[in-house]
PyMOL Python script that loads the backbone (N, CA, C, O; Angstrom):
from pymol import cmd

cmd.read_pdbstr("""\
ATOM      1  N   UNK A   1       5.006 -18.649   9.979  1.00  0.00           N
ATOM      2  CA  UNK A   1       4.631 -19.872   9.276  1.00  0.00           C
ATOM      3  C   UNK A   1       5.762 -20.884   9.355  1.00  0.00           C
ATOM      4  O   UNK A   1       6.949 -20.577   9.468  1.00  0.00           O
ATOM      5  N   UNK A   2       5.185 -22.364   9.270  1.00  0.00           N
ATOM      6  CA  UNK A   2       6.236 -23.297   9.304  1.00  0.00           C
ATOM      7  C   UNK A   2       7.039 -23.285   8.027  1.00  0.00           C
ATOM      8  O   UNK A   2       6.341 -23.304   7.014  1.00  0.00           O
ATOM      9  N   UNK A   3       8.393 -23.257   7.832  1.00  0.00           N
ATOM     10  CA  UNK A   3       9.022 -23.796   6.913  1.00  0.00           C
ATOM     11  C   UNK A   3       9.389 -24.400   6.126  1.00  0.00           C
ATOM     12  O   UNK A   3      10.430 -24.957   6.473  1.00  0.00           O
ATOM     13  N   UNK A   4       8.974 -24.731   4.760  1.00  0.00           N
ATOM     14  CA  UNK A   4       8.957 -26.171   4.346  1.00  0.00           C
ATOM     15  C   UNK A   4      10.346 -26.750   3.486  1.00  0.00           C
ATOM     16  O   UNK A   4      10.739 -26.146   2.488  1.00  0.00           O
ATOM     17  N   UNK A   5      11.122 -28.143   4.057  1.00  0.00           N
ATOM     18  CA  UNK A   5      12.410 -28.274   4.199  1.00  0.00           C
ATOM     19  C   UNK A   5      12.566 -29.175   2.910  1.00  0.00           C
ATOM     20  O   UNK A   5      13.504 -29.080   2.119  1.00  0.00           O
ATOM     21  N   UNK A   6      11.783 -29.836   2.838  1.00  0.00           N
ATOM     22  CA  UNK A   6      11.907 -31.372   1.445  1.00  0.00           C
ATOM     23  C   UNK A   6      10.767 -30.950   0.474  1.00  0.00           C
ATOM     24  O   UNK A   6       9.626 -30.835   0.922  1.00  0.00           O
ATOM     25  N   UNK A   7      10.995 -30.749  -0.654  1.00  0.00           N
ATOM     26  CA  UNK A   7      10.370 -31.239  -2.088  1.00  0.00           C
ATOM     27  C   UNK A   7       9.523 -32.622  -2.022  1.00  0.00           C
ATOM     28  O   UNK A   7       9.778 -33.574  -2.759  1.00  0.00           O
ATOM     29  N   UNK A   8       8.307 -32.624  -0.886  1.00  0.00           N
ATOM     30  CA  UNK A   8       7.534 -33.739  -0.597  1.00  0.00           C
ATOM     31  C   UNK A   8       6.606 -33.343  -0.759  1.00  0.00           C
ATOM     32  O   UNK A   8       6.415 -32.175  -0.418  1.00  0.00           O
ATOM     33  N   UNK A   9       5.282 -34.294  -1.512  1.00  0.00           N
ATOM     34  CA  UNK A   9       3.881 -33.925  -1.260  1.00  0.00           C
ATOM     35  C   UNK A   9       3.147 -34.390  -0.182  1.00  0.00           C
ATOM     36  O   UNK A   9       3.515 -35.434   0.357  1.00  0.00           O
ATOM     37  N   UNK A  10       2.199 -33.816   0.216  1.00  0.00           N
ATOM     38  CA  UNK A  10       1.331 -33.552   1.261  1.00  0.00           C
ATOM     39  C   UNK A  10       0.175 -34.629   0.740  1.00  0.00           C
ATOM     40  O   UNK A  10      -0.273 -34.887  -0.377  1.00  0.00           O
ATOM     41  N   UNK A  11      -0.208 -35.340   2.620  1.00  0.00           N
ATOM     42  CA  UNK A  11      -1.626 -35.585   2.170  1.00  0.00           C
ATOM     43  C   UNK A  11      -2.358 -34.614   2.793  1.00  0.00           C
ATOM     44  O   UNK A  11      -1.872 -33.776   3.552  1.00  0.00           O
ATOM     45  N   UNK A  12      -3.661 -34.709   2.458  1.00  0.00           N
ATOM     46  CA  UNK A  12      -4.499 -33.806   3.238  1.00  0.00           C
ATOM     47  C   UNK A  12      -4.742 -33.304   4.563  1.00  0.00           C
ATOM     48  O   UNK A  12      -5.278 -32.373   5.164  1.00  0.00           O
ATOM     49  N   UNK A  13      -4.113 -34.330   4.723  1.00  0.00           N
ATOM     50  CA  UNK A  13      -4.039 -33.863   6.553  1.00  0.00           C
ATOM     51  C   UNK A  13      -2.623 -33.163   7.014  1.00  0.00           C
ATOM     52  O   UNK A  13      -2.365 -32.555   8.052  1.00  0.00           O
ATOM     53  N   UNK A  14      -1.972 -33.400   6.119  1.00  0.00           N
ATOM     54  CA  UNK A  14      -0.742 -32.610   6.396  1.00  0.00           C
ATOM     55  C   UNK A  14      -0.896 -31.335   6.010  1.00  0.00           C
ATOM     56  O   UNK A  14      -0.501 -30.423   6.737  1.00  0.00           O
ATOM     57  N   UNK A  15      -1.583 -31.064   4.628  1.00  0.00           N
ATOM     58  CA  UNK A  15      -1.656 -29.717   4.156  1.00  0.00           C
ATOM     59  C   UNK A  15      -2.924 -29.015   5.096  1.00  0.00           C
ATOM     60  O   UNK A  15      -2.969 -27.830   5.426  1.00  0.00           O
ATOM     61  N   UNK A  16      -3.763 -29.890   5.375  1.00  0.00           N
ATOM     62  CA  UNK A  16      -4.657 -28.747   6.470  1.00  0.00           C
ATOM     63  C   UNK A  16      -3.752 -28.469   7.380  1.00  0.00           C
ATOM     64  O   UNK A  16      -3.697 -27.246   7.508  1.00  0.00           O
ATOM     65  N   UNK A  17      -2.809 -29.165   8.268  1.00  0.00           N
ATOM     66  CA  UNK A  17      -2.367 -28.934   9.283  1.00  0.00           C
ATOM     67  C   UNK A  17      -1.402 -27.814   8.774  1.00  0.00           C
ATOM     68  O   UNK A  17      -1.773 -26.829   9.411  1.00  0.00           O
ATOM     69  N   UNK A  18      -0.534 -27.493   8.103  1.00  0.00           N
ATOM     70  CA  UNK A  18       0.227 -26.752   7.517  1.00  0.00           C
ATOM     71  C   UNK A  18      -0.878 -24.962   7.419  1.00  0.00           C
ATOM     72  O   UNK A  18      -0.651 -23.817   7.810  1.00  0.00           O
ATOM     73  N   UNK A  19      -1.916 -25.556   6.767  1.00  0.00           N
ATOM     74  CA  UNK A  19      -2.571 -23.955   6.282  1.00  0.00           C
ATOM     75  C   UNK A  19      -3.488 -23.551   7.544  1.00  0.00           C
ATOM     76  O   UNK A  19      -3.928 -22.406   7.642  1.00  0.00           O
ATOM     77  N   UNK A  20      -3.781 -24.644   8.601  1.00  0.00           N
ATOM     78  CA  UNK A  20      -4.666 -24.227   9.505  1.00  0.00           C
ATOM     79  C   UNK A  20      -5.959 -23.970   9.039  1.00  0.00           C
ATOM     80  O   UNK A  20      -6.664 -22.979   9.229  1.00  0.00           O
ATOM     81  N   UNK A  21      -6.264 -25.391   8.153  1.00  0.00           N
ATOM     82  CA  UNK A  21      -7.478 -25.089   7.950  1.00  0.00           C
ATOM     83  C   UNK A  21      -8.571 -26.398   7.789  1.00  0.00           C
ATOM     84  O   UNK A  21      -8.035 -27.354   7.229  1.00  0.00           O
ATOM     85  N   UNK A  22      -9.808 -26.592   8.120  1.00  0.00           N
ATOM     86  CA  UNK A  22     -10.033 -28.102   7.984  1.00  0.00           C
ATOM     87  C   UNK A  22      -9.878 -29.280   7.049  1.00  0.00           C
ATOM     88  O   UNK A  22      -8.667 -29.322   7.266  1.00  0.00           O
ATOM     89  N   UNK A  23     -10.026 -30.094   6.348  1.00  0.00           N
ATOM     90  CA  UNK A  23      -9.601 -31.202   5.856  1.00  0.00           C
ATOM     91  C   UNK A  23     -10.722 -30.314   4.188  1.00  0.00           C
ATOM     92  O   UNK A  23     -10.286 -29.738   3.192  1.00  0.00           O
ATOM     93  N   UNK A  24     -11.992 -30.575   4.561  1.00  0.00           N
ATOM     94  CA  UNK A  24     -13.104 -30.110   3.311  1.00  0.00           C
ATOM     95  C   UNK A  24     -12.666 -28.949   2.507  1.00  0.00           C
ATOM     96  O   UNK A  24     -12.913 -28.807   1.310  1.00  0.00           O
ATOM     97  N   UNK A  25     -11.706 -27.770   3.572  1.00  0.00           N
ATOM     98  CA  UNK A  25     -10.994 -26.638   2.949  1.00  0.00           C
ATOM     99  C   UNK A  25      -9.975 -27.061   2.016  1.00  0.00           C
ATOM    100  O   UNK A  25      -9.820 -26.362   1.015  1.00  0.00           O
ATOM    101  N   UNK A  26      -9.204 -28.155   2.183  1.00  0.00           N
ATOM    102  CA  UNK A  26      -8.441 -28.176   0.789  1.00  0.00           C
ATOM    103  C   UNK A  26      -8.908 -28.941   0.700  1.00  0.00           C
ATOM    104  O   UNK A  26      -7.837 -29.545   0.758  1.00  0.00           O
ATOM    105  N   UNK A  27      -9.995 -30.138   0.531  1.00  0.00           N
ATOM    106  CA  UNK A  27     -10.750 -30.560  -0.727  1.00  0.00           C
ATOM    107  C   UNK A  27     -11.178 -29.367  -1.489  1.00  0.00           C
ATOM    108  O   UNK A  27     -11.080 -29.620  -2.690  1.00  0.00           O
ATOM    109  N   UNK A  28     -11.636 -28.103  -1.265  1.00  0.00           N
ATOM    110  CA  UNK A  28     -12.338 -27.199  -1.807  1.00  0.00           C
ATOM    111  C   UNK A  28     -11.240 -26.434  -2.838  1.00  0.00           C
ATOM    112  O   UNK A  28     -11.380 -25.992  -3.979  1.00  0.00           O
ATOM    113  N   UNK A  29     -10.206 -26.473  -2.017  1.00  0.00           N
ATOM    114  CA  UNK A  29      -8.864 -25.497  -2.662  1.00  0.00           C
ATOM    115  C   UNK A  29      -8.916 -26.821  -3.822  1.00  0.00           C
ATOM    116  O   UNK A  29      -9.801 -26.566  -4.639  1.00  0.00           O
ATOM    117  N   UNK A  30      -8.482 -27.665  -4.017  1.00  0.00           N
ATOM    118  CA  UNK A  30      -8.223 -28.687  -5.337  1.00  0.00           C
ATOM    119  C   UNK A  30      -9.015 -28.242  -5.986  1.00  0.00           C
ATOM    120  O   UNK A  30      -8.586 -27.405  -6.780  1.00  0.00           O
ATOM    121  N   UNK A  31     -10.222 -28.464  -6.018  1.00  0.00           N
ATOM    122  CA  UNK A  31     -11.459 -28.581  -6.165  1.00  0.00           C
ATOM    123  C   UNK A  31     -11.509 -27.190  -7.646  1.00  0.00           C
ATOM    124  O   UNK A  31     -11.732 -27.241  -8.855  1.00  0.00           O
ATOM    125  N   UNK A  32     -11.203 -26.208  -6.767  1.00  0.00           N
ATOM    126  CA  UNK A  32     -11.004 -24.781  -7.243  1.00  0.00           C
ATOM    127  C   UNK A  32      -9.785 -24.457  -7.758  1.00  0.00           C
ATOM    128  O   UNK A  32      -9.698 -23.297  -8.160  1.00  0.00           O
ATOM    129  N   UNK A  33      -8.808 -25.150  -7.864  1.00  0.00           N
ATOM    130  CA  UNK A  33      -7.310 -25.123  -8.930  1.00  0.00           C
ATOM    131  C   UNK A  33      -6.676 -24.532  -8.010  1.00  0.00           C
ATOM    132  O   UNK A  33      -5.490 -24.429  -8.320  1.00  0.00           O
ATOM    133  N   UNK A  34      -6.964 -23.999  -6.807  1.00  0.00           N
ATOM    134  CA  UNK A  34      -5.876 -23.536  -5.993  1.00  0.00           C
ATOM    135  C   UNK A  34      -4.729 -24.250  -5.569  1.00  0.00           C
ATOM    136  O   UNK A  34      -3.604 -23.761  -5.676  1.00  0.00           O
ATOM    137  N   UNK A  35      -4.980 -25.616  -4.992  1.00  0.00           N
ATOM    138  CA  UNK A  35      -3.833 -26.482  -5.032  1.00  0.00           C
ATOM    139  C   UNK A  35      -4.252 -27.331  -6.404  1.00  0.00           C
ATOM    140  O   UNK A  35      -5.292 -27.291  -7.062  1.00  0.00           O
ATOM    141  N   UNK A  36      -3.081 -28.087  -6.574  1.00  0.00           N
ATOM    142  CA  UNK A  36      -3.072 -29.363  -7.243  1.00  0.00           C
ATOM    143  C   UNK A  36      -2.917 -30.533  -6.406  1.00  0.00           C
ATOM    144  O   UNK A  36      -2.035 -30.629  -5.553  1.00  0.00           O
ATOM    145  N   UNK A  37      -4.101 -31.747  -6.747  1.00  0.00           N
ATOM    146  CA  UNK A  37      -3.562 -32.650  -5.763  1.00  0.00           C
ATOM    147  C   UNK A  37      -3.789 -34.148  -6.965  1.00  0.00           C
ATOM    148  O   UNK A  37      -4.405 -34.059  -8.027  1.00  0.00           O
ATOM    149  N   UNK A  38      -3.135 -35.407  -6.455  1.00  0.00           N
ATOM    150  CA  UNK A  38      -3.420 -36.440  -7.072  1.00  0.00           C
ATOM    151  C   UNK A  38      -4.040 -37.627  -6.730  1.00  0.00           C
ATOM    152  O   UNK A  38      -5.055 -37.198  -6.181  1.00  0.00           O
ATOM    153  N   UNK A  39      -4.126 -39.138  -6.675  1.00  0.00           N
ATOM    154  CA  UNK A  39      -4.529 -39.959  -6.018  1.00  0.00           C
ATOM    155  C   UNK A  39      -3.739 -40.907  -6.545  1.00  0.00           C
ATOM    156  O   UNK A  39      -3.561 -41.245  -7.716  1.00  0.00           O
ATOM    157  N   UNK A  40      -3.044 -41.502  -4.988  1.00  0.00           N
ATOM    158  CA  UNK A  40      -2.649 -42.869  -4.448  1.00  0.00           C
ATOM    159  C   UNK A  40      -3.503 -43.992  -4.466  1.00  0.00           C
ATOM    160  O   UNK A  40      -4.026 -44.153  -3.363  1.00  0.00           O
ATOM    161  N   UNK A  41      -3.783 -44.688  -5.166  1.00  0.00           N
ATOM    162  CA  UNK A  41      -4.921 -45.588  -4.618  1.00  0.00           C
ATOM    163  C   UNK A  41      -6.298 -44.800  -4.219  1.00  0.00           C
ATOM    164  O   UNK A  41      -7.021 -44.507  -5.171  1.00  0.00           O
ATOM    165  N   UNK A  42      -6.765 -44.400  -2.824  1.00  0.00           N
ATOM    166  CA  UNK A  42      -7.801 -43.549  -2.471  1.00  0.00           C
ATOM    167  C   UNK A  42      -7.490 -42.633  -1.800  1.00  0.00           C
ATOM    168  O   UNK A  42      -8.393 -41.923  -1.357  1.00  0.00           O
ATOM    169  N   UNK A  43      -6.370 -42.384  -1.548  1.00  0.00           N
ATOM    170  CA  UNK A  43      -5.366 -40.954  -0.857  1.00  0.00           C
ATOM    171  C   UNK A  43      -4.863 -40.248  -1.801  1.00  0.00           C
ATOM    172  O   UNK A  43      -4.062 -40.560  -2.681  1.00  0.00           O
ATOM    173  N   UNK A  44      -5.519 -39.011  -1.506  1.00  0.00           N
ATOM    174  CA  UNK A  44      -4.921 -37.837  -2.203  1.00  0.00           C
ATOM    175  C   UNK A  44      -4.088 -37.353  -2.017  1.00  0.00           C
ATOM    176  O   UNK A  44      -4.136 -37.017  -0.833  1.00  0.00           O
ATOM    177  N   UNK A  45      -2.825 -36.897  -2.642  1.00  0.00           N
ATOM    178  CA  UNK A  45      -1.486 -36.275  -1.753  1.00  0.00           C
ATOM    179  C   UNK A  45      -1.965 -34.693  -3.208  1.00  0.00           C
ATOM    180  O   UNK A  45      -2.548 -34.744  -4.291  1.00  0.00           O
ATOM    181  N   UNK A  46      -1.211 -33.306  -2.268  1.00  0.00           N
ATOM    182  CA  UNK A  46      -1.326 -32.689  -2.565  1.00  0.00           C
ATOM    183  C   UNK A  46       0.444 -32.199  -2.885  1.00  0.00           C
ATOM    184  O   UNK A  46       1.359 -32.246  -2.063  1.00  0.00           O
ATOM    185  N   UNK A  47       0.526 -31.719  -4.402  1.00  0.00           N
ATOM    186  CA  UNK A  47       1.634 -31.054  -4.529  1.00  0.00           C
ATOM    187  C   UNK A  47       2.958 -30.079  -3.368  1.00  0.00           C
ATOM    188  O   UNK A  47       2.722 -29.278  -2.463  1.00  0.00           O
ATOM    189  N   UNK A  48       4.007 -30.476  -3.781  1.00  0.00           N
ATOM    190  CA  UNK A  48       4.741 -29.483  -3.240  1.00  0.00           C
ATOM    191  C   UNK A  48       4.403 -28.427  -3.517  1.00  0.00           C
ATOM    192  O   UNK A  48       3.752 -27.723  -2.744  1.00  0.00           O
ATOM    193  N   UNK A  49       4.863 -27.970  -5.000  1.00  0.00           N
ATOM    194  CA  UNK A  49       4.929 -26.863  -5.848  1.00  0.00           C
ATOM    195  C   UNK A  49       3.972 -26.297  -5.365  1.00  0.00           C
ATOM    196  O   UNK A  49       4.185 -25.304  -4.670  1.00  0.00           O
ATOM    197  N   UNK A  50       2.454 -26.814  -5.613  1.00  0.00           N
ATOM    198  CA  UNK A  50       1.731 -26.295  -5.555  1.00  0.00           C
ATOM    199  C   UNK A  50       1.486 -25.342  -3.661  1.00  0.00           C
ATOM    200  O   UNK A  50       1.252 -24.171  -3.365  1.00  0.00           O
ATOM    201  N   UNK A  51       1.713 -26.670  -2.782  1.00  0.00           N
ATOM    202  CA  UNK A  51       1.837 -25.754  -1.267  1.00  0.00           C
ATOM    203  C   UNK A  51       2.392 -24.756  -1.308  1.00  0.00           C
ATOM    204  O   UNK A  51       1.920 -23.712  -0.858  1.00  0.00           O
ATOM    205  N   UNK A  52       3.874 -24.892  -2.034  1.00  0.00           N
ATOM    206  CA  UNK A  52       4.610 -23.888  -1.872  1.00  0.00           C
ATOM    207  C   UNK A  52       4.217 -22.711  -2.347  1.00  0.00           C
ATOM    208  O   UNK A  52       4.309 -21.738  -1.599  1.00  0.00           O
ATOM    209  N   UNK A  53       3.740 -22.563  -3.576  1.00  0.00           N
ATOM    210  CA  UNK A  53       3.068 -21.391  -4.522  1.00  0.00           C
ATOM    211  C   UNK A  53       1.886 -20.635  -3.767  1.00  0.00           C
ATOM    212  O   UNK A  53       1.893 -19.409  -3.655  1.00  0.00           O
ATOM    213  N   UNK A  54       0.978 -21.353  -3.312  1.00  0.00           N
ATOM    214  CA  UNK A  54       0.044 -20.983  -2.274  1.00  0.00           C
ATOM    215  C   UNK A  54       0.560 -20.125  -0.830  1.00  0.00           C
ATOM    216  O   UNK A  54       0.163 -19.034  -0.422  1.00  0.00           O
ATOM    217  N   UNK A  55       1.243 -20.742  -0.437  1.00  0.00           N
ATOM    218  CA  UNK A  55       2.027 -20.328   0.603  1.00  0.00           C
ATOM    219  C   UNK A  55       2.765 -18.861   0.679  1.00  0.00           C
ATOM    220  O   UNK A  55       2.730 -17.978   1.536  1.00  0.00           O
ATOM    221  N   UNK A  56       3.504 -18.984  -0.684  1.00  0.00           N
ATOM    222  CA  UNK A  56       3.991 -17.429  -0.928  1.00  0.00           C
ATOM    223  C   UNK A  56       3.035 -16.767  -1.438  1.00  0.00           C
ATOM    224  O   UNK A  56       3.237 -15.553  -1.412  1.00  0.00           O
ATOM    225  N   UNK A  57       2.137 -17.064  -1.861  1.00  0.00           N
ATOM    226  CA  UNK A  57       0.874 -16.088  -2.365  1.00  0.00           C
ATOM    227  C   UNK A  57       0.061 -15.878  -1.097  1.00  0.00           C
ATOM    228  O   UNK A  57      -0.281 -14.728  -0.822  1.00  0.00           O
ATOM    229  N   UNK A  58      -0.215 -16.698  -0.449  1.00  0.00           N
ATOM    230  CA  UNK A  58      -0.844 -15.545   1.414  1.00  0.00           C
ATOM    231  C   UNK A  58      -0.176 -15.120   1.551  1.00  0.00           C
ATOM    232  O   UNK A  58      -0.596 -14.005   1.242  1.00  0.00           O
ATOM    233  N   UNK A  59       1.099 -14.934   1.914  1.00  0.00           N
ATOM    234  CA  UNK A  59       2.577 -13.977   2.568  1.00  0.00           C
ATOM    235  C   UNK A  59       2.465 -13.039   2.234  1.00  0.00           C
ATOM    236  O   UNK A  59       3.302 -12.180   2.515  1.00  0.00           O
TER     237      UNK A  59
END
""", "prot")
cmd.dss("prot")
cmd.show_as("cartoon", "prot")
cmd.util.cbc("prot")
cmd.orient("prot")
Protein backbone atom coordinates (compact mmCIF):
# COMPACT_ATOMS: atom_id res chain seq x y z
CA UNK A 1 0.00 0.00 0.00
CA UNK A 2 0.90 3.61 -0.66
CA UNK A 3 2.14 5.53 2.26
CA UNK A 4 0.54 8.36 3.53
CA UNK A 5 3.16 11.36 4.22
CA UNK A 6 0.98 14.78 5.22
CA UNK A 7 -1.99 15.12 7.66
CA UNK A 8 -4.14 16.18 4.38
CA UNK A 9 -7.66 15.44 3.46
CA UNK A 10 -8.66 13.68 0.47
CA UNK A 11 -11.12 14.42 -2.19
CA UNK A 12 -12.87 11.65 -3.55
CA UNK A 13 -10.93 10.97 -6.20
CA UNK A 14 -7.94 10.85 -4.33
CA UNK A 15 -9.34 8.51 -1.72
CA UNK A 16 -10.74 6.12 -4.49
CA UNK A 17 -7.46 6.23 -6.05
CA UNK A 18 -5.69 5.46 -2.75
CA UNK A 19 -8.29 2.39 -1.76
CA UNK A 20 -8.66 1.17 -5.40
CA UNK A 21 -11.96 1.53 -5.49
CA UNK A 22 -14.63 3.53 -7.61
CA UNK A 23 -15.71 7.06 -6.79
CA UNK A 24 -19.78 5.68 -5.59
CA UNK A 25 -17.59 3.22 -3.19
CA UNK A 26 -16.60 5.95 -0.94
CA UNK A 27 -19.68 7.85 -1.43
CA UNK A 28 -21.06 4.58 0.10
CA UNK A 29 -18.17 4.27 2.80
CA UNK A 30 -19.33 8.10 4.14
CA UNK A 31 -22.53 7.25 3.62
CA UNK A 32 -22.06 4.18 6.10
CA UNK A 33 -19.67 6.04 8.84
CA UNK A 34 -16.82 4.24 7.49
CA UNK A 35 -15.03 7.30 6.39
CA UNK A 36 -15.83 10.75 7.50
CA UNK A 37 -16.06 13.23 4.85
CA UNK A 38 -17.12 17.10 4.62
CA UNK A 39 -18.12 19.72 2.00
CA UNK A 40 -16.19 22.54 0.34
CA UNK A 41 -18.66 24.40 -1.40
CA UNK A 42 -19.86 21.11 -3.58
CA UNK A 43 -16.60 19.03 -3.05
CA UNK A 44 -16.37 16.66 -0.59
CA UNK A 45 -12.93 16.13 0.93
CA UNK A 46 -12.63 13.10 3.00
CA UNK A 47 -10.71 12.99 6.40
CA UNK A 48 -7.17 12.14 7.10
CA UNK A 49 -7.82 10.47 10.33
CA UNK A 50 -10.39 8.92 9.06
CA UNK A 51 -8.22 7.33 5.67
CA UNK A 52 -5.81 6.60 7.94
CA UNK A 53 -8.01 4.55 10.50
CA UNK A 54 -9.54 2.68 7.58
CA UNK A 55 -6.37 1.92 6.16
CA UNK A 56 -4.94 0.24 9.28
CA UNK A 57 -8.12 -1.54 9.78
CA UNK A 58 -7.78 -3.54 6.11
CA UNK A 59 -4.03 -4.26 7.04
Amino acid sequence: MQELKEAQDFTVQEASALFKVTNPTIYRMINEGRLKGYLIGRSRRITFESVKALREARS
